[in-house]
Residue frames as a rotation matrix with the C-alpha (Angstrom) as fourth column:
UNK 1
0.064 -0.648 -0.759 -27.95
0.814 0.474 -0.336 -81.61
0.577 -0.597 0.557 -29.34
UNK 2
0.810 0.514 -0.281 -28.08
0.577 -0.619 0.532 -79.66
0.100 -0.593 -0.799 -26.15
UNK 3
0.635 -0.623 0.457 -25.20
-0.638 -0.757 -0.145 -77.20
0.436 -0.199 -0.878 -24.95
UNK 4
0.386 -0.212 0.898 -24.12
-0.849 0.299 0.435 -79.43
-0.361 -0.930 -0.065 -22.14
UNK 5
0.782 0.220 0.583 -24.12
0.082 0.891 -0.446 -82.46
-0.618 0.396 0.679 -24.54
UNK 6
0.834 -0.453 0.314 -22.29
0.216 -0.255 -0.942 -80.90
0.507 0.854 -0.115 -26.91
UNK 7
0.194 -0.899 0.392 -19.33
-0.908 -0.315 -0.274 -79.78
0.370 -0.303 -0.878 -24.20
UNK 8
0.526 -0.418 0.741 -19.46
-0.792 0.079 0.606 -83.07
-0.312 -0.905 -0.290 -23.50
UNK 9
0.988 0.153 -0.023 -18.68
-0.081 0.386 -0.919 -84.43
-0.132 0.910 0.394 -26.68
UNK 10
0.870 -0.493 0.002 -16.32
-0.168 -0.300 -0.939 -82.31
0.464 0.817 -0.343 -27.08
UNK 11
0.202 -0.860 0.469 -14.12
-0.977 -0.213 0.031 -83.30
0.074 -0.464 -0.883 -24.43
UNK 12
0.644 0.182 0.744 -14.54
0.064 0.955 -0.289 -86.91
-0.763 0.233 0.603 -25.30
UNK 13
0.843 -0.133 0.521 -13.20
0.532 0.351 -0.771 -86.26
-0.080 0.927 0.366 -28.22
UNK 14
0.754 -0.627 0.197 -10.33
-0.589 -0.778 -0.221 -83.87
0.292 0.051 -0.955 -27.07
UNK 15
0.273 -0.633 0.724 -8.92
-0.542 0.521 0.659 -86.76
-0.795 -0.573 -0.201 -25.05
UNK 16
0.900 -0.031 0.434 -9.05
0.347 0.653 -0.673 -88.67
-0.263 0.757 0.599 -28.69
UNK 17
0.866 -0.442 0.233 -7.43
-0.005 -0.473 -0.881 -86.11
0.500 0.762 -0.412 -30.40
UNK 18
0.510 -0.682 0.524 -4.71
-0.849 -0.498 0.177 -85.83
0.140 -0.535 -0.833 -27.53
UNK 19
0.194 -0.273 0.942 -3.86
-0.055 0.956 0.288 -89.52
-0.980 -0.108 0.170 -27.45
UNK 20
0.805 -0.068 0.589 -3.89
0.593 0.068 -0.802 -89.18
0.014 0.995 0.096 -31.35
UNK 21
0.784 -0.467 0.410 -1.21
0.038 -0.622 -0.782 -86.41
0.620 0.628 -0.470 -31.02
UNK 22
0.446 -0.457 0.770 0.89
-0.725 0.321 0.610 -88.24
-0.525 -0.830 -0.188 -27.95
UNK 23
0.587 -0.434 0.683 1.28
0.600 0.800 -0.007 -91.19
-0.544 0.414 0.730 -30.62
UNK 24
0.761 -0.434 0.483 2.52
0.504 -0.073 -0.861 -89.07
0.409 0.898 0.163 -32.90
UNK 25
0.553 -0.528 0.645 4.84
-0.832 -0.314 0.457 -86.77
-0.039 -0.789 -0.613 -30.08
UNK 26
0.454 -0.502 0.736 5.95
-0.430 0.600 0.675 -90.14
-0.780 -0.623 0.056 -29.01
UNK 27
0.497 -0.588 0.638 7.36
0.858 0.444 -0.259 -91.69
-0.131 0.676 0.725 -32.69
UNK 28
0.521 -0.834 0.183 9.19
0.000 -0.214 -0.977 -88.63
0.854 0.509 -0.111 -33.09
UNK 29
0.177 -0.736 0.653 10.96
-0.943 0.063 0.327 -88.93
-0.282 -0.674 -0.683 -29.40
UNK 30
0.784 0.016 0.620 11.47
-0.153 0.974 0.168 -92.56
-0.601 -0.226 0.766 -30.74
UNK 31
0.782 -0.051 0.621 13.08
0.618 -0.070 -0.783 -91.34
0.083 0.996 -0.024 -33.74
UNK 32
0.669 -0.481 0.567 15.27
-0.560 -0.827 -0.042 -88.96
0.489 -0.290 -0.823 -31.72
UNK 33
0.494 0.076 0.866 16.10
-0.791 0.453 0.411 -92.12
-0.361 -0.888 0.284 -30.07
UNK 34
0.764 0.151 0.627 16.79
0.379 0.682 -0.626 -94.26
-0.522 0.716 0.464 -32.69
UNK 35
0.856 -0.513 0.065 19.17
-0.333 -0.643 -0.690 -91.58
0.396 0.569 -0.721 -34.53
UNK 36
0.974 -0.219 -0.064 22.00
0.208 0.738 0.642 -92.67
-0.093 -0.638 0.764 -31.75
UNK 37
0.103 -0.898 0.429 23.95
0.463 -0.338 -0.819 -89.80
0.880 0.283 0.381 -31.80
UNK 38
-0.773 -0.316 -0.550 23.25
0.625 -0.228 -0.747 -88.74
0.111 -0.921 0.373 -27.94
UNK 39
-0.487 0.720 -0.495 20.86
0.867 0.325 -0.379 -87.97
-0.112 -0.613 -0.782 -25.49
UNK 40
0.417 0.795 0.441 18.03
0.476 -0.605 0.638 -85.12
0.774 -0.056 -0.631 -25.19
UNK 41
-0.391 -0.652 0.650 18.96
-0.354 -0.545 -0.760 -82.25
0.850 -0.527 -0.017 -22.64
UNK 42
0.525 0.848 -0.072 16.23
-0.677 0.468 0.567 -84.02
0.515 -0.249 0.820 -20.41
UNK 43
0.817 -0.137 -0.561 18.05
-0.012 0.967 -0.254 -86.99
0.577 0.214 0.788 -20.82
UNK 44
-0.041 -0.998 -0.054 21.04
0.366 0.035 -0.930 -85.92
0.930 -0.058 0.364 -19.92
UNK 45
-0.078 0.410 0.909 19.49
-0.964 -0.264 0.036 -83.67
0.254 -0.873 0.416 -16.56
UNK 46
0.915 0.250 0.318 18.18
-0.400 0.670 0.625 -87.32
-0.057 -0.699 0.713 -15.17
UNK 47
0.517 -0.652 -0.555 21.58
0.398 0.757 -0.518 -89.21
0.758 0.047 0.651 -16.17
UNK 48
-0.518 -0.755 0.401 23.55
0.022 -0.480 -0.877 -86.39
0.855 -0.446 0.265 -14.30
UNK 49
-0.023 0.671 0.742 21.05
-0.759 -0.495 0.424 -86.63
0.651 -0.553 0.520 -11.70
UNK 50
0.887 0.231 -0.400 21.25
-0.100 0.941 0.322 -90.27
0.451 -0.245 0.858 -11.21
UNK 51
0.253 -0.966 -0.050 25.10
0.452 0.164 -0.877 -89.85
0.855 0.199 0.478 -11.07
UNK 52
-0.753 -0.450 0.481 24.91
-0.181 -0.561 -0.808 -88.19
0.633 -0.695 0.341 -7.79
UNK 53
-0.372 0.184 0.910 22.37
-0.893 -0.340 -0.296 -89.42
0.255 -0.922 0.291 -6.15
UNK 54
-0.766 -0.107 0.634 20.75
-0.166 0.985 -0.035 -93.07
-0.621 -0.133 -0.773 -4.99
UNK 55
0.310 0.925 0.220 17.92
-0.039 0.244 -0.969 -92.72
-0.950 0.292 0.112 -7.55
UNK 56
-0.579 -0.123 0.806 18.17
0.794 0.137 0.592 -94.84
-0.183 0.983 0.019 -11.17
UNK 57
-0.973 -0.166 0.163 17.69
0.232 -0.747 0.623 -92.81
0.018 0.644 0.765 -14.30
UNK 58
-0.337 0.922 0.190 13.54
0.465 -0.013 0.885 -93.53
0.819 0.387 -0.424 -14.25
UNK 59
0.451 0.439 -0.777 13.01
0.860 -0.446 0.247 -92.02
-0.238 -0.780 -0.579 -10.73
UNK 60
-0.593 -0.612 -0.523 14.96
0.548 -0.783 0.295 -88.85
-0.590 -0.112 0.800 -11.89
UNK 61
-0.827 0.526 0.197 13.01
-0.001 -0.352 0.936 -88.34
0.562 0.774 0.291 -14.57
UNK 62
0.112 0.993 -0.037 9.86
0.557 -0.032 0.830 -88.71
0.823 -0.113 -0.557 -12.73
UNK 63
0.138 -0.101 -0.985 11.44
0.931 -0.325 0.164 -86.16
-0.337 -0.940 0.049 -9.95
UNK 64
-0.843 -0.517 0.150 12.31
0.479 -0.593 0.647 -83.91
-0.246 0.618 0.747 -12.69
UNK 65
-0.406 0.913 -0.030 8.58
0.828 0.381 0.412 -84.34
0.388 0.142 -0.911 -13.61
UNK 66
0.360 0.621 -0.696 7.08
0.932 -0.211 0.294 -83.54
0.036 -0.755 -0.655 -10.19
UNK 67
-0.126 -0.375 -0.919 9.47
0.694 -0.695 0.188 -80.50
-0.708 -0.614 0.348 -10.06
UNK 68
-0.962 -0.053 0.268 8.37
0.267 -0.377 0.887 -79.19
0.054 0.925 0.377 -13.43
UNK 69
-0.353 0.914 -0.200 5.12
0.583 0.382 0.717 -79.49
0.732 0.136 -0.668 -12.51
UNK 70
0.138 -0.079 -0.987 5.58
0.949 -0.275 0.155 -77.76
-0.284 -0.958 0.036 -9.24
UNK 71
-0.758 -0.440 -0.482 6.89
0.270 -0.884 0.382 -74.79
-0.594 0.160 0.788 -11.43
UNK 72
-0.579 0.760 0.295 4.14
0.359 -0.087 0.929 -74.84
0.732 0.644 -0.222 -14.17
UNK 73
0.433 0.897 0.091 1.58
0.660 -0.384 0.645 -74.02
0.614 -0.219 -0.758 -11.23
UNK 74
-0.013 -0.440 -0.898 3.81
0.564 -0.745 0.357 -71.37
-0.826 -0.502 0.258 -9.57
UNK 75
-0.914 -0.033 -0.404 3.60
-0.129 -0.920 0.369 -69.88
-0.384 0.389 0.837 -12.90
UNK 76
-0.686 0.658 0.311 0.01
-0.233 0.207 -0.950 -70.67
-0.690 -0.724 0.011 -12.99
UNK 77
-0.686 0.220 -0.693 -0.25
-0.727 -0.202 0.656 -72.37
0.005 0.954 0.299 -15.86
UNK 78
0.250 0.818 0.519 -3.67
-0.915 0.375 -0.149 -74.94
-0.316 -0.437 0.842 -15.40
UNK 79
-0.976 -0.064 0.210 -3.08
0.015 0.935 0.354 -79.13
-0.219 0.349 -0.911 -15.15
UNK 80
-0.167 0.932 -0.322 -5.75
-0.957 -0.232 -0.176 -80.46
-0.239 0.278 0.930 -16.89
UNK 81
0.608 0.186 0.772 -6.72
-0.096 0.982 -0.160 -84.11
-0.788 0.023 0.616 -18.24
UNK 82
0.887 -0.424 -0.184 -3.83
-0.075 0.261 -0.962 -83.31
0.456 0.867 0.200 -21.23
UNK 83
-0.174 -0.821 0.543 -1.40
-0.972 0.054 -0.230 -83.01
0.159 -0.568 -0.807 -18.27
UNK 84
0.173 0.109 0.979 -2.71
-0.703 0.710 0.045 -86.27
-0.690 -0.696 0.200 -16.67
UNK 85
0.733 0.217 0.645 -2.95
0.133 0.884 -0.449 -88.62
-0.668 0.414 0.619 -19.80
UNK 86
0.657 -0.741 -0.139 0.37
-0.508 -0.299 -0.808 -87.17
0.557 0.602 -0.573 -21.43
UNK 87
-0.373 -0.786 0.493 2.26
-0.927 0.298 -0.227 -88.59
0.032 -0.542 -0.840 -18.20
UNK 88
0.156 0.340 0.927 0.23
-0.463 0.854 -0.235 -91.66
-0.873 -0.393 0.291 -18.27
UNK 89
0.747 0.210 0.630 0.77
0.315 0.724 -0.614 -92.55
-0.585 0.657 0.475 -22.33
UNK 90
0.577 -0.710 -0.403 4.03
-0.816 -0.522 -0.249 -90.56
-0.033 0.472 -0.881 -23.74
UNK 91
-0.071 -0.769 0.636 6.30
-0.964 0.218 0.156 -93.54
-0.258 -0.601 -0.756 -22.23
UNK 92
0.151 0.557 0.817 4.19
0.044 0.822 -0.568 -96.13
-0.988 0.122 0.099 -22.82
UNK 93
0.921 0.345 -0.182 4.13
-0.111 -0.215 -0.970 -94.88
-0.374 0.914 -0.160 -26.28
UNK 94
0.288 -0.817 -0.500 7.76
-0.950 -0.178 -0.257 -94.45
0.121 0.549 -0.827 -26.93
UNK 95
-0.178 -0.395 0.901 8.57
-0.429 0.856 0.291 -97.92
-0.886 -0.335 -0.321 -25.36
UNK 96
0.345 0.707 0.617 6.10
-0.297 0.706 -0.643 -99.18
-0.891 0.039 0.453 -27.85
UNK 97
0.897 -0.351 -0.269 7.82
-0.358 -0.219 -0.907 -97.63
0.260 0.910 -0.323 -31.08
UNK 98
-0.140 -0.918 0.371 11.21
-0.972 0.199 0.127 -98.45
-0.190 -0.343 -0.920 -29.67
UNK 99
-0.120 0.192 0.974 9.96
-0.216 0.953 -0.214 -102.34
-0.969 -0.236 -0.072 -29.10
UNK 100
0.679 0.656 0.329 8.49
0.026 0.427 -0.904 -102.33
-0.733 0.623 0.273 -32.79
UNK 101
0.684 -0.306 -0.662 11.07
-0.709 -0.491 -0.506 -100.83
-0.171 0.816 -0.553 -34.86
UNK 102
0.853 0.160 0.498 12.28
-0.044 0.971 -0.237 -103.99
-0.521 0.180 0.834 -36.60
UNK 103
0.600 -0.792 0.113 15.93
0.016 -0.130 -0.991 -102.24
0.800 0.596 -0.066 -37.98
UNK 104
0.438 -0.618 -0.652 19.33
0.838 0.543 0.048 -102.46
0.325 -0.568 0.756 -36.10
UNK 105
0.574 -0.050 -0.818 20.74
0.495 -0.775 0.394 -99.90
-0.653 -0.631 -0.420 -34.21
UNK 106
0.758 -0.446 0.476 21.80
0.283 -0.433 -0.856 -97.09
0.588 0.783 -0.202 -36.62
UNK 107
0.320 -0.945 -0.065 25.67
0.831 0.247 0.499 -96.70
-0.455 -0.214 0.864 -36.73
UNK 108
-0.236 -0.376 0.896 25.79
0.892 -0.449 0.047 -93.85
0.385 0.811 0.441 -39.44
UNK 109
-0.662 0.316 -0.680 25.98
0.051 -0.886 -0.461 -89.75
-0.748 -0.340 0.570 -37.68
UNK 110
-0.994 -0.034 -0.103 24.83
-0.072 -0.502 0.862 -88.78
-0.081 0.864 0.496 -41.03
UNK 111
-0.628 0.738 -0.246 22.19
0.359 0.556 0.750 -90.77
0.690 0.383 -0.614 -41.05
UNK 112
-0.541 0.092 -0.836 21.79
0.840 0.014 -0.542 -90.17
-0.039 -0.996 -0.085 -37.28
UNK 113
-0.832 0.115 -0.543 21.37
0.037 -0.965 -0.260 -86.34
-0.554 -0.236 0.798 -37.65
UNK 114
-0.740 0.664 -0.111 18.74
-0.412 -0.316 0.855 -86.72
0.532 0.678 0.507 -40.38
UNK 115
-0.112 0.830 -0.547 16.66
0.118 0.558 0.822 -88.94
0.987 0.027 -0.161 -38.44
UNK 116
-0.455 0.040 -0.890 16.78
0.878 -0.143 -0.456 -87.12
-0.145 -0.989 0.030 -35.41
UNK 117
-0.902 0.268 -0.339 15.47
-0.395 -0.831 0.391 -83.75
-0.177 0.487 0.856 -37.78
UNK 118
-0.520 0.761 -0.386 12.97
-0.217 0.320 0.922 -85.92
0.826 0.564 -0.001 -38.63
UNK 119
-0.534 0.269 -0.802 12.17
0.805 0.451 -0.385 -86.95
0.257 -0.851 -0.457 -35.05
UNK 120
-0.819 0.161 -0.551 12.02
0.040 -0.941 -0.335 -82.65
-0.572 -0.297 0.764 -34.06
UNK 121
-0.915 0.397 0.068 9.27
-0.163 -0.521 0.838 -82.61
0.368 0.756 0.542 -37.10
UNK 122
-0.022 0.910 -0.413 6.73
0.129 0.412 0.902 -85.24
0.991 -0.034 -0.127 -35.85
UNK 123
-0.276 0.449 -0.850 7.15
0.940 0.312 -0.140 -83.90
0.202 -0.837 -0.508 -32.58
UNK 124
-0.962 -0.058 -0.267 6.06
0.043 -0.997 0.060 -80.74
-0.270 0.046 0.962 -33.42
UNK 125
-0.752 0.429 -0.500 3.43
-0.407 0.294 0.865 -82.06
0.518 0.854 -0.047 -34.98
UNK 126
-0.327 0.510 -0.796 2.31
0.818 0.574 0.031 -84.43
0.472 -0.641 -0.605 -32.18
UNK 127
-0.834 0.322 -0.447 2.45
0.012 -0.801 -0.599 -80.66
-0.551 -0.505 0.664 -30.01
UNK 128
-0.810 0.545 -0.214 0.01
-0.584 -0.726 0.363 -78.96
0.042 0.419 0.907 -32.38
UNK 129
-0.498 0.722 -0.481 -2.52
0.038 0.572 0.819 -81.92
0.866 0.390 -0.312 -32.17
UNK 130
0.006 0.600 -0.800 -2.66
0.779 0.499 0.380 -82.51
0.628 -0.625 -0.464 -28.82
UNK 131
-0.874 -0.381 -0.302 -2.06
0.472 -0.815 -0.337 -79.12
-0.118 -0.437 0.892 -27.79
UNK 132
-0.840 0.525 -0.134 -5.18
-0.503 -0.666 0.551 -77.73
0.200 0.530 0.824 -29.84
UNK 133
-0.319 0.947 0.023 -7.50
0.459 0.134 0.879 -79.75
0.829 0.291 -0.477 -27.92
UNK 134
-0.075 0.055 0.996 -7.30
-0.444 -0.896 0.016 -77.09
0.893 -0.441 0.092 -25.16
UNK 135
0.843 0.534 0.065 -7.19
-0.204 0.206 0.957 -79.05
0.498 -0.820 0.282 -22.43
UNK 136
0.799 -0.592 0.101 -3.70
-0.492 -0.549 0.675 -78.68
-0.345 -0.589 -0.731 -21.39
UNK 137
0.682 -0.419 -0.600 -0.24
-0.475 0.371 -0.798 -79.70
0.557 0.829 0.054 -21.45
UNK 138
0.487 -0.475 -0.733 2.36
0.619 0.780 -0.094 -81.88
0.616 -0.408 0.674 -20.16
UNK 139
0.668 -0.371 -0.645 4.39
0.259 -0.696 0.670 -80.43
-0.697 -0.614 -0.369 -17.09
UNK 140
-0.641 -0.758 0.123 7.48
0.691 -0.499 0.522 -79.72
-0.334 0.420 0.844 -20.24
UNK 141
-0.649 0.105 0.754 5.08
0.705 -0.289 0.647 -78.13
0.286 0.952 0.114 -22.56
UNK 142
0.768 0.621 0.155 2.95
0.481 -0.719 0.501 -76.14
0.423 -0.310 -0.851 -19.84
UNK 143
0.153 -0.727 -0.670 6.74
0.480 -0.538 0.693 -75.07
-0.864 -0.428 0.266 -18.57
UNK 144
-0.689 -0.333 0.643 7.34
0.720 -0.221 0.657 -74.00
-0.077 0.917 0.393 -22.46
UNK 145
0.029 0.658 0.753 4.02
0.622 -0.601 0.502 -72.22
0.782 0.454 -0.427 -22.80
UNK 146
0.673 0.340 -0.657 4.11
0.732 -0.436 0.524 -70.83
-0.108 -0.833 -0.542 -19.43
UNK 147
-0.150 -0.887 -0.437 7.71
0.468 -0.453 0.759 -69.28
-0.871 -0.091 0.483 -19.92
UNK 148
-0.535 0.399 0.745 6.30
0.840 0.343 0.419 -68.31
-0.089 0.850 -0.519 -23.31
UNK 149
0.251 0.847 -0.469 3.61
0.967 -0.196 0.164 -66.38
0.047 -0.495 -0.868 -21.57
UNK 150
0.833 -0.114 -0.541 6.33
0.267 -0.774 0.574 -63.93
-0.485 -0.622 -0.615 -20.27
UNK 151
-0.342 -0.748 -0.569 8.30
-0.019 -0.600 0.800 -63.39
-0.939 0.284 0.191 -22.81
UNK 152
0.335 0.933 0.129 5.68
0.183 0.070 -0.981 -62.56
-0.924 0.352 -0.147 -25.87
UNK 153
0.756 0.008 -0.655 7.77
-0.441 -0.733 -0.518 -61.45
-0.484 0.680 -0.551 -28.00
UNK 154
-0.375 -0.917 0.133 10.12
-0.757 0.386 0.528 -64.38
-0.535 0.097 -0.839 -28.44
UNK 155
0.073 0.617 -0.783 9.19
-0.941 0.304 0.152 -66.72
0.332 0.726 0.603 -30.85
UNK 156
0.861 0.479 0.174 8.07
-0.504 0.753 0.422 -70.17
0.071 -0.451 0.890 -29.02
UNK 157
0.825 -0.532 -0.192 10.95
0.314 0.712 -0.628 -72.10
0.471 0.458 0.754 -31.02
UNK 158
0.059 -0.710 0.702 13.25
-0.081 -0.704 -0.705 -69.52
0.995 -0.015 -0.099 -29.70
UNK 159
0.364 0.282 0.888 11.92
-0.902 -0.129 0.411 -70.18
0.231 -0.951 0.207 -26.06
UNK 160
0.997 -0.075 0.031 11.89
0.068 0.980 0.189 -73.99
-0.045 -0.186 0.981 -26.38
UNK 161
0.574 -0.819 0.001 15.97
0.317 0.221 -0.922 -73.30
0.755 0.530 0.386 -27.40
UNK 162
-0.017 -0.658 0.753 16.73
-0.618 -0.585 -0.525 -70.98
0.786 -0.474 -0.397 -24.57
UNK 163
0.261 0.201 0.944 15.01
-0.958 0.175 0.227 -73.45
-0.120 -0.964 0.238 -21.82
UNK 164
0.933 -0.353 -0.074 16.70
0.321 0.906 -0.274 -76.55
0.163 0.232 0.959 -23.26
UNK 165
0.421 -0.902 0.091 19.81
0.002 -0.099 -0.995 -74.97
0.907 0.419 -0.040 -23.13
UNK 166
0.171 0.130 0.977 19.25
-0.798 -0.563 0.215 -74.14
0.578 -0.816 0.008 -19.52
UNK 167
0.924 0.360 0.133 18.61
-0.380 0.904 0.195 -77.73
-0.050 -0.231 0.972 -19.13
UNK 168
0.794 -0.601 -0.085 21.26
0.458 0.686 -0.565 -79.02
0.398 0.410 0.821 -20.51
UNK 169
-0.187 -0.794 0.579 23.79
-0.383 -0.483 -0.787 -76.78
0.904 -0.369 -0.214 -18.76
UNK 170
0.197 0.131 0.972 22.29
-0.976 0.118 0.182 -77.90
-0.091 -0.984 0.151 -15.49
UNK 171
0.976 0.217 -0.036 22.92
-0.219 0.971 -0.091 -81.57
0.015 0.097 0.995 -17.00
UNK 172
0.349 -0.913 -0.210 26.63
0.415 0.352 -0.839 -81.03
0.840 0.206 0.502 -17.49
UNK 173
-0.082 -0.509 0.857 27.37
-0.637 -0.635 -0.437 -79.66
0.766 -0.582 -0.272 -14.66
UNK 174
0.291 0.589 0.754 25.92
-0.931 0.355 0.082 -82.62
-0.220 -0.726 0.652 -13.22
UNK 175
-0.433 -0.701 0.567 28.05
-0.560 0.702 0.441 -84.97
-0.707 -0.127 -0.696 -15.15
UNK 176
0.556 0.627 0.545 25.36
-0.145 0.719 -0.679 -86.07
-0.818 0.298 0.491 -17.61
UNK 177
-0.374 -0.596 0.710 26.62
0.744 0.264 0.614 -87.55
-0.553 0.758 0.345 -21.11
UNK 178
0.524 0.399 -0.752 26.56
-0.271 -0.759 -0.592 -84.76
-0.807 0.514 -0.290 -23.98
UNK 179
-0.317 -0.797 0.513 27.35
0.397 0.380 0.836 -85.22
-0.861 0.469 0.196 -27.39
UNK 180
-0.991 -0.101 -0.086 26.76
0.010 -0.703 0.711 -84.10
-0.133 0.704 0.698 -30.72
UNK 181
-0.102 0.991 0.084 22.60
0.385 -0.038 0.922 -85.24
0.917 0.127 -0.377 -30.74
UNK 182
-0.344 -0.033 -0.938 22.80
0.869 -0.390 -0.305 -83.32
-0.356 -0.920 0.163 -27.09
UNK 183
-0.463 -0.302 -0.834 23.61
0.484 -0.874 0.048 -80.63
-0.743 -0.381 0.550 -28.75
UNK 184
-0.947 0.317 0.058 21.62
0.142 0.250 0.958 -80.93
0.289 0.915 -0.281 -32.22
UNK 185
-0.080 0.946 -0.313 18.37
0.902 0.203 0.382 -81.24
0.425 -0.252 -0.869 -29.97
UNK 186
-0.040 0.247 -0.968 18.90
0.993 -0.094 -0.065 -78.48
-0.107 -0.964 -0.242 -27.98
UNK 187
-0.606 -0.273 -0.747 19.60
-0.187 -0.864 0.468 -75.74
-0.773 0.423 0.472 -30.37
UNK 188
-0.999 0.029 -0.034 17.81
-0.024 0.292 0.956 -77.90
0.037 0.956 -0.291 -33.36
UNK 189
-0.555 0.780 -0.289 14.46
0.826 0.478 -0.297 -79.24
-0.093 -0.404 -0.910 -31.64
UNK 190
-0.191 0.312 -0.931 13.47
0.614 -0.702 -0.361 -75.63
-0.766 -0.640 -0.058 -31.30
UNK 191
-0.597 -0.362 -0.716 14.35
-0.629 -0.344 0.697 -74.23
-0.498 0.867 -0.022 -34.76
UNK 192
-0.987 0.158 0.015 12.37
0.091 0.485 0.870 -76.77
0.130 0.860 -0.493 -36.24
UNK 193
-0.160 0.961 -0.225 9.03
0.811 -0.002 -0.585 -76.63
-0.563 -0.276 -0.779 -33.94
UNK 194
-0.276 0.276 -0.921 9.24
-0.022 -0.960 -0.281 -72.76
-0.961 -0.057 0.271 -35.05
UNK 195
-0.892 -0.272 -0.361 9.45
-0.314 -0.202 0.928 -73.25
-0.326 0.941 0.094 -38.56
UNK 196
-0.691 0.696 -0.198 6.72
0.535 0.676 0.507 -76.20
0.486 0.244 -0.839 -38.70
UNK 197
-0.291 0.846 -0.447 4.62
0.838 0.000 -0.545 -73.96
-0.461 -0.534 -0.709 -36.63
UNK 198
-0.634 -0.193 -0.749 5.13
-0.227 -0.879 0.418 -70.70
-0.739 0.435 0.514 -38.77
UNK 199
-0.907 0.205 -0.367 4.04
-0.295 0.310 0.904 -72.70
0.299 0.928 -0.220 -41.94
UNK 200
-0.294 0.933 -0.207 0.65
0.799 0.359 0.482 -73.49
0.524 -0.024 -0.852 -39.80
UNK 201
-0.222 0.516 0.827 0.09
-0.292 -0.845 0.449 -70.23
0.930 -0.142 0.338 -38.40
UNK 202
0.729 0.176 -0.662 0.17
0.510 0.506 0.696 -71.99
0.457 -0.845 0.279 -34.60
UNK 203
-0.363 -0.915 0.177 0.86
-0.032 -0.178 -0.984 -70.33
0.931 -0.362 0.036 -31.96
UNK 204
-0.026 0.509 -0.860 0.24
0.739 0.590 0.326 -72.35
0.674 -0.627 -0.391 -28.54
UNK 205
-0.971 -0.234 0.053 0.45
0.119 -0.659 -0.742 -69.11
0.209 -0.714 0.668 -26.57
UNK 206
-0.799 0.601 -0.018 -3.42
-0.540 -0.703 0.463 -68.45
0.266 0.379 0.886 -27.77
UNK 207
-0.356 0.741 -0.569 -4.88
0.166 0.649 0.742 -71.36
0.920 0.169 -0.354 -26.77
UNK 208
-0.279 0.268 0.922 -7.60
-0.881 -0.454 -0.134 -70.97
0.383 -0.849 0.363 -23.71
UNK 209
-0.685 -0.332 -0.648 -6.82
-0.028 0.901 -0.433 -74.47
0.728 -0.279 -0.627 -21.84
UNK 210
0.465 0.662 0.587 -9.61
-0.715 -0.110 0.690 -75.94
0.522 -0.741 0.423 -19.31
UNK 211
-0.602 -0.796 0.063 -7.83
-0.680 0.470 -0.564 -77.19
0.419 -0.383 -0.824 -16.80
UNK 212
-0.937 0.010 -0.348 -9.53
0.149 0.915 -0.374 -80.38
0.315 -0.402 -0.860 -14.46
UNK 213
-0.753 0.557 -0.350 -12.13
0.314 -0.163 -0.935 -78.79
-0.578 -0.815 -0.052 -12.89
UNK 214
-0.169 0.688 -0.706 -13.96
-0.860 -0.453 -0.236 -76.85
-0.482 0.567 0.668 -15.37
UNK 215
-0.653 0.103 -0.750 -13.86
-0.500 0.685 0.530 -80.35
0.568 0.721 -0.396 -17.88
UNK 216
-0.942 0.323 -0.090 -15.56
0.325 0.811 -0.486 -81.95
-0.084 -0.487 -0.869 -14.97
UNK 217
-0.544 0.751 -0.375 -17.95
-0.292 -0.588 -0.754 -79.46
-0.787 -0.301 0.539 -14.62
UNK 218
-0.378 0.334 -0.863 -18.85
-0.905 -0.329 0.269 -79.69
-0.194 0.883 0.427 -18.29
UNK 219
-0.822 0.160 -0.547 -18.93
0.097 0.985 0.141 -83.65
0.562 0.063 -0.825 -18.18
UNK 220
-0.778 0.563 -0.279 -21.05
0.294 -0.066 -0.954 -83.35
-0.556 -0.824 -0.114 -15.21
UNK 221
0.066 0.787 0.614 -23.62
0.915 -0.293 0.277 -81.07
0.398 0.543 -0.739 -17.13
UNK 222
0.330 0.334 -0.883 -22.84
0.841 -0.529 0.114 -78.27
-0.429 -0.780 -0.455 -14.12
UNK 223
-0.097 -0.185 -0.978 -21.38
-0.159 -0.967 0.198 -75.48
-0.983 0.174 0.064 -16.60
């Protein structure tokens, strides 16, 4: 197998592996979801967003997006085809778990908080898959690694905690709903990626991401 062949294998198969680690990303936001002890700081940014202006909760979020995105290449972190097919199957994905899960809405915090801990694991998990086929990341997770970038010495988990919190202050102030899984994710979500990434020796700071262009190239045969 030639050189050219072989990079183009391999991004064939990166897009697998990234869909393979979106499904899994997306059952633990389903699971975070499920728990039904209150929203993501995210969540709560588009609700408080919606609450003040004429756009429902799904056009915030996808303005929230674009403006995440807008920052990710001001700090010039590269979109690639894991940026493009994360926004095209995350959603799609949670709906899908959400639609299947075949129990009744859970009533129990207790229960709530554990299965939202469990949610933080498998999306840590889902990161490290689809993260590690180098071909970027969503606009959150190229704002995480970017912000990352510039403060080296903070441990990721520690980052992901400080820029959720950020979030989520800019959600209450905006009126979004906050409650005790608000506040669990935003302090918890982070604490757990670190741990689960400690115990694999992963850190997404190292990876050397081809962003759109270069993958073409390589598909192409031209590099």
């Amino acid at each position: 197998m030639t050189n050219r062949s072989s990079a183009r294998k391999g991004i064939i198969l990166g897009w697998l592996r990234i869909a393979a680690g979106l499904l899994v990303f997306s059952f633990g936001v389903h699971l975070t979801i499920y728990a039904n002890i209150g929203l993501a700081p995210w969540d709560c940014l588009g609700m408080g967003i919606a609450a003040h202006t004429p756009f429902n909760y799904g056009v915030s979020m996808t303005l929230i997006a674009v403006t995440v995105l807008l920052i990710d290449l001001m700090l010039k972190e590269r979109i690639g085809f894991g940026t493009v097919i994360d926004a095209l199957l995350t959603g799609n994905f949670v709906q899908m778990f959400n639609s299947l899960n075949p129990f009744s809405e859970n009533e129990n915090m207790w229960l709530g908080i554990g299965i939202m801990v469990g949610g933080f694991v498998f999306m840590a998990l889902g990161m490290w898959i689809y993260m590690c086929a180098e071909q970027c990341c969503g606009p959150r997770d190229s704002l995480l690694v970017g912000l990352g970038k510039r403060l080296p010495k903070v441990p990721i988990g520690i980052v992901e905690i400080l820029l959720w919190g950020v979030v989520l202050l800019a959600g209450w102030l905006l009126g979004g709903p906050v409650g005790i899984g608000t506040l669990i994710s935003t302090f918890g979500a982070g604490l757990v990626m670190q741990l689960v990434y400690t115990v694999i020796r992963f850190e997404p700071r190292k990876l050397k991401h081809k962003d759109i262009l270069t993958a073409v190239k390589e598909l192409a045969g031209k590099q």
